[in-house]
N, C-alpha and C positions, 0 to 999 in steps of 0.2 A: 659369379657376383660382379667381376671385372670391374673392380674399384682400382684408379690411378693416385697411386703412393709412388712414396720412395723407398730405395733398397731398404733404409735405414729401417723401417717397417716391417721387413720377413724375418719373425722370429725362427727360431732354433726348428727345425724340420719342415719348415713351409715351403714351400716353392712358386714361383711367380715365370712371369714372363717380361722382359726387357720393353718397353712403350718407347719411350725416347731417352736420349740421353744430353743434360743441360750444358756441361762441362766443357769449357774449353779448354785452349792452351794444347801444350805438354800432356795432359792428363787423360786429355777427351783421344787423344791419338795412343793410350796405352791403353784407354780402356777397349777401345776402338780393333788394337790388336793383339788383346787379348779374345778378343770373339765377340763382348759384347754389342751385338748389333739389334734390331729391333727381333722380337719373337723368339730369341736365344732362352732359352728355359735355363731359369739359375735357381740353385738350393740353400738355404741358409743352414749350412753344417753347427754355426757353434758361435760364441762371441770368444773373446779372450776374455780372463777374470776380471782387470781393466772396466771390459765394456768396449776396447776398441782395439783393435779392428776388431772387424768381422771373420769368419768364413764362409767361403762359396764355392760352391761346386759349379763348373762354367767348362760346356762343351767336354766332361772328363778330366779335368784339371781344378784342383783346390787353389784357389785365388785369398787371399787375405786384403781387406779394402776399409781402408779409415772410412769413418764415421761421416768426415768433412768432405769426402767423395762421394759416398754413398744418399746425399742430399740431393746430388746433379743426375742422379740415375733413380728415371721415372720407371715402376714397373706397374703391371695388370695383375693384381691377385685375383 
């Protein structure tokens, strides 16, 4: 289909792929080395009962990512 969304859009068992990432600062250089780089396959494990964060699965490692992050990271479903 490869429709361009953002994270905030992979519900609970979907899986996408990494497009770009908007985010600067501090934040674009942690997401940056955490793995996320373009074509990096991430999983949407779960929300918190909240609603935020998120979980992700990224390169074997469960990542947790606010909502207000997850805005600046474009992915391909």
């Amino acid at each position: 289909m490869n429709e361009i969304k953002n994270l905030n859009d992979l519900k609970p068992g979907q899986s996408a792929k990494i497009k770009e990432l908007l985010s600067i600062g501090s934040i674009r250089r942690r997401l940056l080395d955490i793995g996320l780089i373009e074509n990096t396959e991430v999983e949407c494990l779960g929300r918190s009962p909240g609603g935020d964060p998120s979980a992700f699965l990224i390169r074997g490692a469960v990542i947790a990512i606010r909502s207000e992050d997850c805005i600046n990271i474009m992915i391909s479903i």
